[in-house]
PDB file of N, H, CA, C and O in Angstrom:
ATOM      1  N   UNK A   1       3.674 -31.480  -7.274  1.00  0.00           N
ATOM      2  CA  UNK A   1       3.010 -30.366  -6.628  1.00  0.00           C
ATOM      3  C   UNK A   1       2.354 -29.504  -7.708  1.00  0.00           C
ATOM      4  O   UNK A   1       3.090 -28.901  -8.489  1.00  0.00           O
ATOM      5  N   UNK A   2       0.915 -29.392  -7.820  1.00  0.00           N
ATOM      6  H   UNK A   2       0.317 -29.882  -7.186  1.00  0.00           H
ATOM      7  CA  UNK A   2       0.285 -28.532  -8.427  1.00  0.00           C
ATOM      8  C   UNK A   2       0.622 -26.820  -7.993  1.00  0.00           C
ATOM      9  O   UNK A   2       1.470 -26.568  -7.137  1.00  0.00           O
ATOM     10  N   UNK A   3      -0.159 -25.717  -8.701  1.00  0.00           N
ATOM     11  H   UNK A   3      -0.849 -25.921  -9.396  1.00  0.00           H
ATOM     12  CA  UNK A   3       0.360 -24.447  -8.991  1.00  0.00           C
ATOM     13  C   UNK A   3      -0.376 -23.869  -7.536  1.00  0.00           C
ATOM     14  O   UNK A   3       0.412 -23.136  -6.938  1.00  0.00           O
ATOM     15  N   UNK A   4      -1.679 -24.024  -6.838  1.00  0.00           N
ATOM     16  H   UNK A   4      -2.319 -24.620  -7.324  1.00  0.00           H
ATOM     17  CA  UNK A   4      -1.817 -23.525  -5.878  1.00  0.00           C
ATOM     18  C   UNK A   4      -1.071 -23.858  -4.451  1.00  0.00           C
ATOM     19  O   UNK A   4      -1.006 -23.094  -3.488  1.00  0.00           O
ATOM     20  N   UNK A   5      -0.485 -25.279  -4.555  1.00  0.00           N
ATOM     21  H   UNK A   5      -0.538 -25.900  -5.338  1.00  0.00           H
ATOM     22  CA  UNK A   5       0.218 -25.881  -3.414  1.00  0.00           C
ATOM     23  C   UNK A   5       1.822 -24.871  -3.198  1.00  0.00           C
ATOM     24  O   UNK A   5       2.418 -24.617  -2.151  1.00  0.00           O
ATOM     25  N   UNK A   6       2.174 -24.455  -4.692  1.00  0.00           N
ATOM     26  H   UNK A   6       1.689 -24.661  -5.542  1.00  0.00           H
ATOM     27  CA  UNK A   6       3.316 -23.949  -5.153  1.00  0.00           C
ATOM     28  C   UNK A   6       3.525 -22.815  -4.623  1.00  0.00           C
ATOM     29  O   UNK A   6       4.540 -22.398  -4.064  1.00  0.00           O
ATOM     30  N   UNK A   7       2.220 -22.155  -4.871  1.00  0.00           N
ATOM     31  H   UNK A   7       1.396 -22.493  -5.326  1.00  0.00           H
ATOM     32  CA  UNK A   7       1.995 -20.747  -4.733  1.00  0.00           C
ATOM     33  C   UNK A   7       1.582 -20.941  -3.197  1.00  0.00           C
ATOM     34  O   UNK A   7       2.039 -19.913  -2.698  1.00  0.00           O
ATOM     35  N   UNK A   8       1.196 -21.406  -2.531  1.00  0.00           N
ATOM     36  H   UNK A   8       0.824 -22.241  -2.936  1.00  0.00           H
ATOM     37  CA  UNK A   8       0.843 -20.992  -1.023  1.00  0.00           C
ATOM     38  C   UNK A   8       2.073 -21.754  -0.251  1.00  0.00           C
ATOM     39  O   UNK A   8       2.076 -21.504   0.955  1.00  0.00           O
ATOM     40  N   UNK A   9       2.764 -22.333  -0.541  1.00  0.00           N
ATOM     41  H   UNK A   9       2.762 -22.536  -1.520  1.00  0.00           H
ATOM     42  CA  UNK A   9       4.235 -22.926  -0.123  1.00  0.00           C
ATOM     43  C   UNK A   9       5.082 -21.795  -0.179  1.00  0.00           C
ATOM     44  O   UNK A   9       5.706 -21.268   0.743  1.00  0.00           O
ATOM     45  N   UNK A  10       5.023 -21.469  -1.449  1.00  0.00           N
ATOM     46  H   UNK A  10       4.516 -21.897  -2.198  1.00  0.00           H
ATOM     47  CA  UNK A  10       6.164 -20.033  -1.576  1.00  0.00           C
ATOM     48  C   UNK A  10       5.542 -18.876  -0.871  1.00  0.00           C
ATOM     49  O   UNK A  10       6.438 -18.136  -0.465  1.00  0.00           O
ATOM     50  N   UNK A  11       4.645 -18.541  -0.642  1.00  0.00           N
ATOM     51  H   UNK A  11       3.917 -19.143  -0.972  1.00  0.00           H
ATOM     52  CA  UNK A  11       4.051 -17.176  -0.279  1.00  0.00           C
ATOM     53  C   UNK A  11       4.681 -17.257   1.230  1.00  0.00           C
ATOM     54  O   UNK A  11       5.597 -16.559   1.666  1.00  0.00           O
ATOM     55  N   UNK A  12       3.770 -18.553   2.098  1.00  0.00           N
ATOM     56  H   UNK A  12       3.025 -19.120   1.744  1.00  0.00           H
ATOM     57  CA  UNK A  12       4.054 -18.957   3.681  1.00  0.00           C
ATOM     58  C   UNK A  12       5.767 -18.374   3.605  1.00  0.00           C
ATOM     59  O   UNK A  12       6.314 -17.417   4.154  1.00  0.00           O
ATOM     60  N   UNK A  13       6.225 -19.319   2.765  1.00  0.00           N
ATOM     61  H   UNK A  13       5.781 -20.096   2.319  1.00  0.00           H
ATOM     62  CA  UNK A  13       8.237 -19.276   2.916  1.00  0.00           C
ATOM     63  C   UNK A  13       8.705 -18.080   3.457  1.00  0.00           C
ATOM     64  O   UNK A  13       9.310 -17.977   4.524  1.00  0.00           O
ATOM     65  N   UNK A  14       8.405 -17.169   2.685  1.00  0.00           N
ATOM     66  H   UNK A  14       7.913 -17.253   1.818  1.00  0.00           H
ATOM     67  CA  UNK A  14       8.297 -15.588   2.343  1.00  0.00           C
ATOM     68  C   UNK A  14       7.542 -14.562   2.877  1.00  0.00           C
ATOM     69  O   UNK A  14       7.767 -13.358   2.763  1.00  0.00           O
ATOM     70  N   UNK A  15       6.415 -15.228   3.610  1.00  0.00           N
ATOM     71  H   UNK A  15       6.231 -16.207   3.703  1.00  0.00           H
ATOM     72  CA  UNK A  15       5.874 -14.519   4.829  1.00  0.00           C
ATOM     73  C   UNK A  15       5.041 -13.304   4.200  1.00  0.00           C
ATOM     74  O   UNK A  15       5.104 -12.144   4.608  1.00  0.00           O
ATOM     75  N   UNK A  16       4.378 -13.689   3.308  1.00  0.00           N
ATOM     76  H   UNK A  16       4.327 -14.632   2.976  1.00  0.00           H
ATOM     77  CA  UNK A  16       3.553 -12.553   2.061  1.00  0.00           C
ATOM     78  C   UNK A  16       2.175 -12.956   2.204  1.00  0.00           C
ATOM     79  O   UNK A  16       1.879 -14.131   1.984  1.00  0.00           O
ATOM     80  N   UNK A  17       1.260 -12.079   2.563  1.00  0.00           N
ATOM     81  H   UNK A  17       1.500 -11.125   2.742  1.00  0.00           H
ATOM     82  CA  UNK A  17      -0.047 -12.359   2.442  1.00  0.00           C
ATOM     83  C   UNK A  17      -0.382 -12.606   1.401  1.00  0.00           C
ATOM     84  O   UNK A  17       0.410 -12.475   0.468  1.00  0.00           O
ATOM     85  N   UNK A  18      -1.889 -13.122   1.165  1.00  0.00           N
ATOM     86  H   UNK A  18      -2.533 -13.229   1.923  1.00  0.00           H
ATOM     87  CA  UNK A  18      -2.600 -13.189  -0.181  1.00  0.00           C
ATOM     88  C   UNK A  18      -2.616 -11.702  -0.613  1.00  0.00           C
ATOM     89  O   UNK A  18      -2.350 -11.335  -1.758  1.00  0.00           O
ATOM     90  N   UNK A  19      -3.044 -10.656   0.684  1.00  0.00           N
ATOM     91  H   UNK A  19      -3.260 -10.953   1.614  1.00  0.00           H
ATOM     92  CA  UNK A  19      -3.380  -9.287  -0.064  1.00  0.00           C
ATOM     93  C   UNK A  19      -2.168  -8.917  -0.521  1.00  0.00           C
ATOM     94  O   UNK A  19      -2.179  -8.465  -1.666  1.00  0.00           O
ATOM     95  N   UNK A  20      -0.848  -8.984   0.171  1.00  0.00           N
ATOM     96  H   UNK A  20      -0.839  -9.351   1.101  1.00  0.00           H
ATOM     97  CA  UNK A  20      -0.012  -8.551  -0.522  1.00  0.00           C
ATOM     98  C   UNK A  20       0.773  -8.615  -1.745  1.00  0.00           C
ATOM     99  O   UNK A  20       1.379  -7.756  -2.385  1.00  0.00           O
ATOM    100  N   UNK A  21       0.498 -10.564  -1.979  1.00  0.00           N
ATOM    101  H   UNK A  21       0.005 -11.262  -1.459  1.00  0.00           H
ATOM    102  CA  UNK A  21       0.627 -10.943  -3.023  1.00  0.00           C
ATOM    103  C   UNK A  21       0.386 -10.101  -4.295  1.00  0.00           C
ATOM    104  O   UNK A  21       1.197  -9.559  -5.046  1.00  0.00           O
ATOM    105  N   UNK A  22      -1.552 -10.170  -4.330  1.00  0.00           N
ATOM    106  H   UNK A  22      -2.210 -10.611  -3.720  1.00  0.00           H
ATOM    107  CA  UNK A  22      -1.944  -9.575  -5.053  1.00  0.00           C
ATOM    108  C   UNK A  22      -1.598  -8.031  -5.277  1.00  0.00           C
ATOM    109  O   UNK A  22      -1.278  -7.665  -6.408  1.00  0.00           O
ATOM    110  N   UNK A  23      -1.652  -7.194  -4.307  1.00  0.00           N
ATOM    111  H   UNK A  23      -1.912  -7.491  -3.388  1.00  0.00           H
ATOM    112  CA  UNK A  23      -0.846  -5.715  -4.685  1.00  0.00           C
ATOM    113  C   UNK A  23       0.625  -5.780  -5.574  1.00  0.00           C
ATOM    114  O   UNK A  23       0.966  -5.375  -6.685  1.00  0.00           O
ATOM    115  N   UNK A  24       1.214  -6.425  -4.598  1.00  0.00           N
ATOM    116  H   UNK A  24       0.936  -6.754  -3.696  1.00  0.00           H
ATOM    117  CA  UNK A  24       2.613  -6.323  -5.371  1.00  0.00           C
ATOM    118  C   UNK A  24       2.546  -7.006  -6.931  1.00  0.00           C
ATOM    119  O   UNK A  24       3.374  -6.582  -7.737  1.00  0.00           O
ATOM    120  N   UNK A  25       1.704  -7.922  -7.325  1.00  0.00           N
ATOM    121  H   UNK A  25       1.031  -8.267  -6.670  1.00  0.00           H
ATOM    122  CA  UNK A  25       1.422  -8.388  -8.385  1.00  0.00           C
ATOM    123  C   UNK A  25       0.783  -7.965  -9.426  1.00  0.00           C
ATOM    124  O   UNK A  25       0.907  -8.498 -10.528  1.00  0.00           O
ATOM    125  N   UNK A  26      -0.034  -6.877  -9.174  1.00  0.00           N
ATOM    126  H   UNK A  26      -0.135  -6.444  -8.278  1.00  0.00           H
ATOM    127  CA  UNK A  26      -0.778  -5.742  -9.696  1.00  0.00           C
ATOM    128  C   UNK A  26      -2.049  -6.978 -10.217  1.00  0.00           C
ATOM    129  O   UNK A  26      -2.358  -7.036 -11.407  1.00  0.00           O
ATOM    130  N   UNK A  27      -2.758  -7.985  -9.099  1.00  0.00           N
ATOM    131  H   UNK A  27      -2.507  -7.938  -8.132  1.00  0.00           H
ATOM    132  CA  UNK A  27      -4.076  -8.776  -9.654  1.00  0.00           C
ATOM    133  C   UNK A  27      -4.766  -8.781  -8.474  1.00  0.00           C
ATOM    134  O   UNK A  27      -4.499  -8.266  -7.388  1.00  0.00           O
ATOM    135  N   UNK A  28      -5.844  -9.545  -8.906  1.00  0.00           N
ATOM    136  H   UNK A  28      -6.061  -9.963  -9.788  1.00  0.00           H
ATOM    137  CA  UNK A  28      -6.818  -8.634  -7.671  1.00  0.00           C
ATOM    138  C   UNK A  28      -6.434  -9.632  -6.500  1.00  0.00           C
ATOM    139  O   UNK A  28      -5.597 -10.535  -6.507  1.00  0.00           O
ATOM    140  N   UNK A  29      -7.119  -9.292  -5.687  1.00  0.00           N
ATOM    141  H   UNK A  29      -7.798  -8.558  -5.681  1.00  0.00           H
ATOM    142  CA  UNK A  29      -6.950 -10.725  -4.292  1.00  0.00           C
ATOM    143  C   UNK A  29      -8.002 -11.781  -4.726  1.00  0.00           C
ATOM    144  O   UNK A  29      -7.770 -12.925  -4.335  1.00  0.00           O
ATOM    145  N   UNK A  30      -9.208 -11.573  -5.528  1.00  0.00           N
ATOM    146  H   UNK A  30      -9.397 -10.643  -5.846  1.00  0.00           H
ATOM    147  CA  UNK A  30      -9.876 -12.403  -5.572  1.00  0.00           C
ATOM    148  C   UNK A  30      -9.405 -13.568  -6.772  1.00  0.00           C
ATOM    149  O   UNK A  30      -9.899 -14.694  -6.826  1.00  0.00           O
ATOM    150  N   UNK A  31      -8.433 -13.094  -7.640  1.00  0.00           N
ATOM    151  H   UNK A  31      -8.031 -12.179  -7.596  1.00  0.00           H
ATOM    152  CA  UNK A  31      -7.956 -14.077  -8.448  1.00  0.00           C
ATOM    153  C   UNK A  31      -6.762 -14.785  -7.464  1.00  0.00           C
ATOM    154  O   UNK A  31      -6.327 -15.773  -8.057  1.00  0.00           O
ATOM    155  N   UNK A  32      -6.209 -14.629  -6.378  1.00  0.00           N
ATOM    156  H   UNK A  32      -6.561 -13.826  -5.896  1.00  0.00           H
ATOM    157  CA  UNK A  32      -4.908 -15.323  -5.595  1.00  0.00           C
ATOM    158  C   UNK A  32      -5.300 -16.122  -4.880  1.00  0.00           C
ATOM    159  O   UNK A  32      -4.617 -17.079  -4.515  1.00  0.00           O
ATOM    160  N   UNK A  33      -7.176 -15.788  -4.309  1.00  0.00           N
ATOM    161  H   UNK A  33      -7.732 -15.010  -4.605  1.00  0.00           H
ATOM    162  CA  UNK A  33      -7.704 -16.726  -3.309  1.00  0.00           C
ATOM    163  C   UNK A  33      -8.145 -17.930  -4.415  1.00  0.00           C
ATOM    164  O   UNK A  33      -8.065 -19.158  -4.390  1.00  0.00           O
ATOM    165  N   UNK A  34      -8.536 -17.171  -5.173  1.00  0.00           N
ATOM    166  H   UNK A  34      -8.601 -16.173  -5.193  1.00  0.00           H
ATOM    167  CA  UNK A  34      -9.032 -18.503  -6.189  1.00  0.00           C
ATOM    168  C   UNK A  34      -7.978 -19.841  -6.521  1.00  0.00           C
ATOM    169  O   UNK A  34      -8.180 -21.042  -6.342  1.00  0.00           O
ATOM    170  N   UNK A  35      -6.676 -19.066  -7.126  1.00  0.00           N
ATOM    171  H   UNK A  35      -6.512 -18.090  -7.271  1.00  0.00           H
ATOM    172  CA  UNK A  35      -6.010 -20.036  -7.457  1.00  0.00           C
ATOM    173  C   UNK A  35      -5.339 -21.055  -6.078  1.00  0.00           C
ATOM    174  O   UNK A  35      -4.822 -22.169  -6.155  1.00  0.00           O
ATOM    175  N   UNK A  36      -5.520 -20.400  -5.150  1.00  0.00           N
ATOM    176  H   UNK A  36      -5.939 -19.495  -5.088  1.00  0.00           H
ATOM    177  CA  UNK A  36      -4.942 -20.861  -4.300  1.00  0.00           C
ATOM    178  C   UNK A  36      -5.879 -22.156  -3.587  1.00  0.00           C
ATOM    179  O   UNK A  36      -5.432 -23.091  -2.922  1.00  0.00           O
ATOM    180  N   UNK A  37      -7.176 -21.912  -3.918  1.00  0.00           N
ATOM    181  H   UNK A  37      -7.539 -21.153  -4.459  1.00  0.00           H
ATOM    182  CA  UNK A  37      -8.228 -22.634  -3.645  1.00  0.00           C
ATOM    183  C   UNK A  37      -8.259 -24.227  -4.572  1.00  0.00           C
ATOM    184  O   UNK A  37      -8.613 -25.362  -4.250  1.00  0.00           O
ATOM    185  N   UNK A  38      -7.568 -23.489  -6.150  1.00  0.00           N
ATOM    186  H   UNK A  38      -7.281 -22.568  -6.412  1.00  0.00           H
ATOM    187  CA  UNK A  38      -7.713 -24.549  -7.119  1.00  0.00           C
ATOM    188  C   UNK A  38      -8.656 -23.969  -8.163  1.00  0.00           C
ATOM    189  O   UNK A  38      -8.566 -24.356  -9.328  1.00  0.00           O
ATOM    190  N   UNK A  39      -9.569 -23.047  -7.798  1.00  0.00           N
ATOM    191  H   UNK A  39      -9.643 -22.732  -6.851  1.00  0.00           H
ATOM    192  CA  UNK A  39     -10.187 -22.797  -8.815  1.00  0.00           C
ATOM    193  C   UNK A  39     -10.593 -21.972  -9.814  1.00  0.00           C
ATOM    194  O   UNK A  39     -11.669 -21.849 -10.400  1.00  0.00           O
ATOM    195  N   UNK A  40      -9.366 -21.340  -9.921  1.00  0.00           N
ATOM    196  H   UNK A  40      -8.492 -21.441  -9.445  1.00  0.00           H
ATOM    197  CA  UNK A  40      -8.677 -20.308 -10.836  1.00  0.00           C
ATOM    198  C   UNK A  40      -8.415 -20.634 -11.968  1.00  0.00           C
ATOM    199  O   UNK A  40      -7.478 -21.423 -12.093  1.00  0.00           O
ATOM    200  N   UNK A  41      -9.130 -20.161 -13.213  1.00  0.00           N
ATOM    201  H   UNK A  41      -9.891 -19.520 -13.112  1.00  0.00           H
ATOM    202  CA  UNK A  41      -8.118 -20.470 -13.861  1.00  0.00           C
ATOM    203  C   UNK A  41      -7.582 -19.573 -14.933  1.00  0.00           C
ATOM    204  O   UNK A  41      -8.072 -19.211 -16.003  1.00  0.00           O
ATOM    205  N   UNK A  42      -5.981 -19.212 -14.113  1.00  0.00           N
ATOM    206  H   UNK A  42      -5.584 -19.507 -13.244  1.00  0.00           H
ATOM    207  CA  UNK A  42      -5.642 -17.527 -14.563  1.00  0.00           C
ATOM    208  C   UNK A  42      -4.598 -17.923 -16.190  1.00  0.00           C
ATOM    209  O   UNK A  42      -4.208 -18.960 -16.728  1.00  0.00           O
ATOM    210  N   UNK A  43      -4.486 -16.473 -16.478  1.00  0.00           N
ATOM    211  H   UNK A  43      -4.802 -15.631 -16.041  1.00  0.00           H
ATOM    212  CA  UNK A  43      -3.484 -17.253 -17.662  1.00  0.00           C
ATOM    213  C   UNK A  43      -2.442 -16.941 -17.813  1.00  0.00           C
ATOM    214  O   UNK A  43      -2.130 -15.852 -17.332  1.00  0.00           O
ATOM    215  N   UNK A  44      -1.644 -17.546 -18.375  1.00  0.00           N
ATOM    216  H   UNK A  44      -1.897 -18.431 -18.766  1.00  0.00           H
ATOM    217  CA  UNK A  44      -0.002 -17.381 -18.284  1.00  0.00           C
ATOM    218  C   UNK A  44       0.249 -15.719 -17.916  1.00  0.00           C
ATOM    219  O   UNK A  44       1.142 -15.838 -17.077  1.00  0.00           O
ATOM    220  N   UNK A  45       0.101 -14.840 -17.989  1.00  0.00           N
ATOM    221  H   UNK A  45      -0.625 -14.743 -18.671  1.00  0.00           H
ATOM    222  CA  UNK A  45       0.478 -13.484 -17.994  1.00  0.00           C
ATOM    223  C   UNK A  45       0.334 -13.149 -16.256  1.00  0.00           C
ATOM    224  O   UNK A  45       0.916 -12.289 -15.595  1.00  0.00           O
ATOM    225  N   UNK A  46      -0.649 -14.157 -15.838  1.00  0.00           N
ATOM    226  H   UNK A  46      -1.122 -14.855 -16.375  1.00  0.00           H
ATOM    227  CA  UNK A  46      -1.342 -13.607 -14.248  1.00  0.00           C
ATOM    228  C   UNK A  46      -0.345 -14.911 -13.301  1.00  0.00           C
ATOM    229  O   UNK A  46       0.232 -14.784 -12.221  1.00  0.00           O
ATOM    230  N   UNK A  47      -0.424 -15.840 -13.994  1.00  0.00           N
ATOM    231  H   UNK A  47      -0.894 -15.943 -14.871  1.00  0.00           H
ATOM    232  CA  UNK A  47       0.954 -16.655 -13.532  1.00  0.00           C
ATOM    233  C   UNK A  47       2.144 -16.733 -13.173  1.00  0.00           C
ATOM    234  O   UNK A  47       2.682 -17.319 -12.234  1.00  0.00           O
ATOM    235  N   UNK A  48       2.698 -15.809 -14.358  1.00  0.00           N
ATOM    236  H   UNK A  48       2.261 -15.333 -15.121  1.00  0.00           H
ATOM    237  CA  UNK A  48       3.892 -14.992 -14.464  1.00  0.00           C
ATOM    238  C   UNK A  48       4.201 -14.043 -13.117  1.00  0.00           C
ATOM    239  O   UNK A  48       5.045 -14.217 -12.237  1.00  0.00           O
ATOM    240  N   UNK A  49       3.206 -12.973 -13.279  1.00  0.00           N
ATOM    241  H   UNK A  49       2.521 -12.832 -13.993  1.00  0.00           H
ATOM    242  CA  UNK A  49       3.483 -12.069 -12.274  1.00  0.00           C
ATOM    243  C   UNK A  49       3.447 -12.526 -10.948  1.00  0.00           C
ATOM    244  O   UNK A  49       4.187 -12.077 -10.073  1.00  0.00           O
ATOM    245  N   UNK A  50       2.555 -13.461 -10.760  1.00  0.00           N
ATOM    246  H   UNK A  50       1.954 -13.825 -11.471  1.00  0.00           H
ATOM    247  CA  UNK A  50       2.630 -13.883  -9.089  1.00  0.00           C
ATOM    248  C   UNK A  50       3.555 -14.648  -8.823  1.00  0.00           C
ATOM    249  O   UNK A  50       3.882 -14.743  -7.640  1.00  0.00           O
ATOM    250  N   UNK A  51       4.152 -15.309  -9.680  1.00  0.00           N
ATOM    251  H   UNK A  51       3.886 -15.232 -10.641  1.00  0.00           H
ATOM    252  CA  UNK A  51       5.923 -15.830  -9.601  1.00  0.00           C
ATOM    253  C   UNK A  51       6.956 -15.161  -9.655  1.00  0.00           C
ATOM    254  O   UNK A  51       8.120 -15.524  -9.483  1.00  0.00           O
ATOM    255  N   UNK A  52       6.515 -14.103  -9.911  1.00  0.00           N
ATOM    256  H   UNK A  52       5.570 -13.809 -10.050  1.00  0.00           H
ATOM    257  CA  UNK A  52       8.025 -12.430 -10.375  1.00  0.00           C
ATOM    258  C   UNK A  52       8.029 -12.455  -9.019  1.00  0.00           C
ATOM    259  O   UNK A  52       9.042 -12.800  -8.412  1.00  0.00           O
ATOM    260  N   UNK A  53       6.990 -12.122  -8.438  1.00  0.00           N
ATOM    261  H   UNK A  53       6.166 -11.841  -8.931  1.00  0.00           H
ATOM    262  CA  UNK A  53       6.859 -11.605  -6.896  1.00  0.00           C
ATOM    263  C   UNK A  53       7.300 -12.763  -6.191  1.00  0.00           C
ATOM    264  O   UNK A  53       8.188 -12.365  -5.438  1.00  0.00           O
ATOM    265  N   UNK A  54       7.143 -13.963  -6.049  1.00  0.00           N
ATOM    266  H   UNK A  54       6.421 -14.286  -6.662  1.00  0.00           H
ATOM    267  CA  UNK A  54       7.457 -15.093  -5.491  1.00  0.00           C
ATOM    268  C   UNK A  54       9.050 -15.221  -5.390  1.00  0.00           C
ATOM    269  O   UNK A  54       9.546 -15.556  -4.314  1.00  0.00           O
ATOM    270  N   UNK A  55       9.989 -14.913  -6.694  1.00  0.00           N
ATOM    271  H   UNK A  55       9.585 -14.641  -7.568  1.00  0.00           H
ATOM    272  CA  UNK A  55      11.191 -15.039  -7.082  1.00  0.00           C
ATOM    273  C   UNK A  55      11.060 -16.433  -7.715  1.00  0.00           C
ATOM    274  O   UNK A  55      11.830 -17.346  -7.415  1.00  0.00           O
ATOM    275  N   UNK A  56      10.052 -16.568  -8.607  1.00  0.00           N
ATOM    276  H   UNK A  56       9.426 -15.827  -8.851  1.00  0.00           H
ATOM    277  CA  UNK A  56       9.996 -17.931  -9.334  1.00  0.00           C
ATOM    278  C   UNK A  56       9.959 -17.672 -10.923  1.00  0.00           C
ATOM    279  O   UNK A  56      10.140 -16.619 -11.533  1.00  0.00           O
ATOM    280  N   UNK A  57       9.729 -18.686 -11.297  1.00  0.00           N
ATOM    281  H   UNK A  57       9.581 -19.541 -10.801  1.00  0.00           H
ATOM    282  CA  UNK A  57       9.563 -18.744 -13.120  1.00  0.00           C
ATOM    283  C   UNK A  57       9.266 -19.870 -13.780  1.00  0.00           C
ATOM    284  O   UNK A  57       9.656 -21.010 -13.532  1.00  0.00           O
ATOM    285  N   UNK A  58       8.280 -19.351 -14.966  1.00  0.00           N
ATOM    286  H   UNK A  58       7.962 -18.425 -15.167  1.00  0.00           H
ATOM    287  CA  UNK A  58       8.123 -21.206 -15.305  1.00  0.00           C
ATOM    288  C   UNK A  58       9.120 -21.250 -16.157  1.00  0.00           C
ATOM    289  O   UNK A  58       9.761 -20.298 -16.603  1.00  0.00           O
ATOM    290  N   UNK A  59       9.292 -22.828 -16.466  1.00  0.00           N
ATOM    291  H   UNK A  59       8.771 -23.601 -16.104  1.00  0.00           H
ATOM    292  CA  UNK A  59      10.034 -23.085 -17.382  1.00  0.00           C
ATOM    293  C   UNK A  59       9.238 -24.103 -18.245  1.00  0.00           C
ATOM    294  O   UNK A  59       8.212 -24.622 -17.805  1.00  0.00           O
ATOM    295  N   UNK A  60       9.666 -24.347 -19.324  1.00  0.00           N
ATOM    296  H   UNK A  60      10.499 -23.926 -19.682  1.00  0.00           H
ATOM    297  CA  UNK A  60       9.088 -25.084 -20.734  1.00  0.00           C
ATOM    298  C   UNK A  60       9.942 -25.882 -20.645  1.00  0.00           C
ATOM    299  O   UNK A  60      11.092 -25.506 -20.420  1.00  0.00           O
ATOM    300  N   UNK A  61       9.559 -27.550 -20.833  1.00  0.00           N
ATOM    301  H   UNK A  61       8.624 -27.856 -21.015  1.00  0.00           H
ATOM    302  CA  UNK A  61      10.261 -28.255 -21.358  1.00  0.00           C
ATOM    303  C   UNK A  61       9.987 -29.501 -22.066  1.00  0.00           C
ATOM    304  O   UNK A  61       9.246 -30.168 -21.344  1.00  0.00           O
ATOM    305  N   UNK A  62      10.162 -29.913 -22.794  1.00  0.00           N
ATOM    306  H   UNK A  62      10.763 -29.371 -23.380  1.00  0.00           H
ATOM    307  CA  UNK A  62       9.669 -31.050 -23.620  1.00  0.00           C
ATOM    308  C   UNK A  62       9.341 -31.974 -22.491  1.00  0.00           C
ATOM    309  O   UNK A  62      10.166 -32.047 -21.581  1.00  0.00           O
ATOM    310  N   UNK A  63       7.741 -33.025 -22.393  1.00  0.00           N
ATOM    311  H   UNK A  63       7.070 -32.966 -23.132  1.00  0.00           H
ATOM    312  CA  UNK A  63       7.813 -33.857 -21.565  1.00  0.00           C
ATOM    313  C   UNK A  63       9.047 -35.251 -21.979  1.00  0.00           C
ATOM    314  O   UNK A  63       9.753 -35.417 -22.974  1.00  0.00           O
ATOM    315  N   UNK A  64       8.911 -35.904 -20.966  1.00  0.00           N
ATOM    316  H   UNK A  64       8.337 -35.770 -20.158  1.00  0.00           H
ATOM    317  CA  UNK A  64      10.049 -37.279 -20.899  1.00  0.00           C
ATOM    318  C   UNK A  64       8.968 -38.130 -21.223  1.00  0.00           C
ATOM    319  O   UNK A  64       7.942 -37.887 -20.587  1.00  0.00           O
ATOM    320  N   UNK A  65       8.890 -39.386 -22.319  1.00  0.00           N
ATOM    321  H   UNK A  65       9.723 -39.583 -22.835  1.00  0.00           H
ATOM    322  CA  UNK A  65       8.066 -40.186 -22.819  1.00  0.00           C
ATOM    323  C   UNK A  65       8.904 -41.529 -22.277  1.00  0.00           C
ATOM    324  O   UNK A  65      10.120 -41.587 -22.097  1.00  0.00           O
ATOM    325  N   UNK A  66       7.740 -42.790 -22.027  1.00  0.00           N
ATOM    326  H   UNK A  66       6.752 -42.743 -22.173  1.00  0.00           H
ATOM    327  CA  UNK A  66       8.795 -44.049 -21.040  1.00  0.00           C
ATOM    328  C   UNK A  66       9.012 -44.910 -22.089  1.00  0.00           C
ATOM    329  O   UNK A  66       9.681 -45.929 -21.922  1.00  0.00           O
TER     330      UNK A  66
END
């Protein structure tokens, strides 16, 4: 699952508009429609916050090589 599927999966869950998203996130609505569209491309700091609000977080991890 890519980051807009993520983000509009969790929002629906949670019953959070895009506008609200963005308020509570302190970013605009036009960067939430974007990413949510796919064609955003925000940067870690704008990522972050719309996952604070979500109750999410990224995590880092070395990829697995076969």
């Amino acid at each position: 699952m890519d980051l807009k599927d993520t983000l509009k999966e969790r929002r629906s869950q949670l019953n959070i508009s895009q506008s609200d998203l963005a308020e509570m996130a302190d970013v605009s609505l036009a960067t939430v429609k974007d990413i949510e569209r796919g064609k955003g491309n925000p940067s870690i700091q704008t990522v972050e916050k719309l996952l604070a609000v979500l109750g999410m977080e990224i995590i880092y991890q070395l990829r697995k090589t076969v």
